[in-house]
C-alpha positions as CSV (number, residue, x, y, z in Angstrom):
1,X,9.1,49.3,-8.7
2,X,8.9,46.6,-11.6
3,X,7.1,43.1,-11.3
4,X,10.7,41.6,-11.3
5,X,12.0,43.8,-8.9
6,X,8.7,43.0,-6.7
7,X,9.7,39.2,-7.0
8,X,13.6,39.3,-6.6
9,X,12.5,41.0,-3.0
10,X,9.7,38.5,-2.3
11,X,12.0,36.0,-2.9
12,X,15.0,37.4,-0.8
13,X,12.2,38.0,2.2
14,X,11.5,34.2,1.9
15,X,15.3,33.0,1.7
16,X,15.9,35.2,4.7
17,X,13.4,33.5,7.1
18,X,14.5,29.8,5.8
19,X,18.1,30.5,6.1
20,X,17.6,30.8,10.2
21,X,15.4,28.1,10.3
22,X,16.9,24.6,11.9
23,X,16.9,21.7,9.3
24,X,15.3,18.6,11.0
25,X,18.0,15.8,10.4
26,X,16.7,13.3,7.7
27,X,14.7,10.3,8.7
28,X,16.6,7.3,8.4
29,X,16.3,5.2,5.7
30,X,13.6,2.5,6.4
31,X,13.8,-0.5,4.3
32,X,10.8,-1.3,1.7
33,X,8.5,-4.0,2.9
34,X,8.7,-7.3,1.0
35,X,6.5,-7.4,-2.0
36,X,3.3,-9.6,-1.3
37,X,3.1,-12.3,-3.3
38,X,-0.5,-12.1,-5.6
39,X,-2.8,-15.3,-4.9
40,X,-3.3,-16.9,-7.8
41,X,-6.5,-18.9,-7.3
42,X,-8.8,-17.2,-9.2
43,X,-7.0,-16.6,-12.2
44,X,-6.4,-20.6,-11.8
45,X,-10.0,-21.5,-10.8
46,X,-11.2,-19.6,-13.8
47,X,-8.6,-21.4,-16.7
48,X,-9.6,-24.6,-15.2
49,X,-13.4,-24.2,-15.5
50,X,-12.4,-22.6,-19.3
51,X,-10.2,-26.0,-20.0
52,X,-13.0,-28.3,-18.9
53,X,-15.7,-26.2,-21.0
54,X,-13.6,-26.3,-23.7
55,X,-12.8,-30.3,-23.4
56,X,-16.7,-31.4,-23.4
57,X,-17.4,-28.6,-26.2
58,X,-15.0,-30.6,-28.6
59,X,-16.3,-33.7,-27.1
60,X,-20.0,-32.5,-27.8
61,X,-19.3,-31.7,-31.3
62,X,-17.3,-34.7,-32.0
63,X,-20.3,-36.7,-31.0
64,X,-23.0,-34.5,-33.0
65,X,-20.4,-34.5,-35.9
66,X,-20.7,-38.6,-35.4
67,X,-24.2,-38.6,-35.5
68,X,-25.1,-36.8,-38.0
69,X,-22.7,-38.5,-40.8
């Protein structure tokens, strides 16, 4: 016997055992949970605390800039 006559029987043998098998019914269709909404808080806690560092920076070097001349 050949390799591909090896396989073509191999694969016969398998489709013979599936073929009596019962098929389980599909599940039913379950809808997808609601998507989560991410929390924000962080993300705005952090670009507040860079707004305010970046408000007395330019007020900082507004005032050395005032000195200084």
């Amino acid at each position: 016997m050949t390799e591909v006559t090896e396989v073509t029987e191999a694969a016969e043998a398998g489709a013979e055992t599936t073929e009596g098998a019962p098929v389980a019914p599909d599940a039913p269709a379950v809808p997808p949970a609601p998507a989560v909404k991410k929390d924000r808080r962080v993300l705005r806690a952090v670009l507040r605390w860079t707004a305010a560092v970046v408000v007395f920076a330019a007020a900082g070097a507004g005032t050395a800039y005032g000195i200084t001349r």
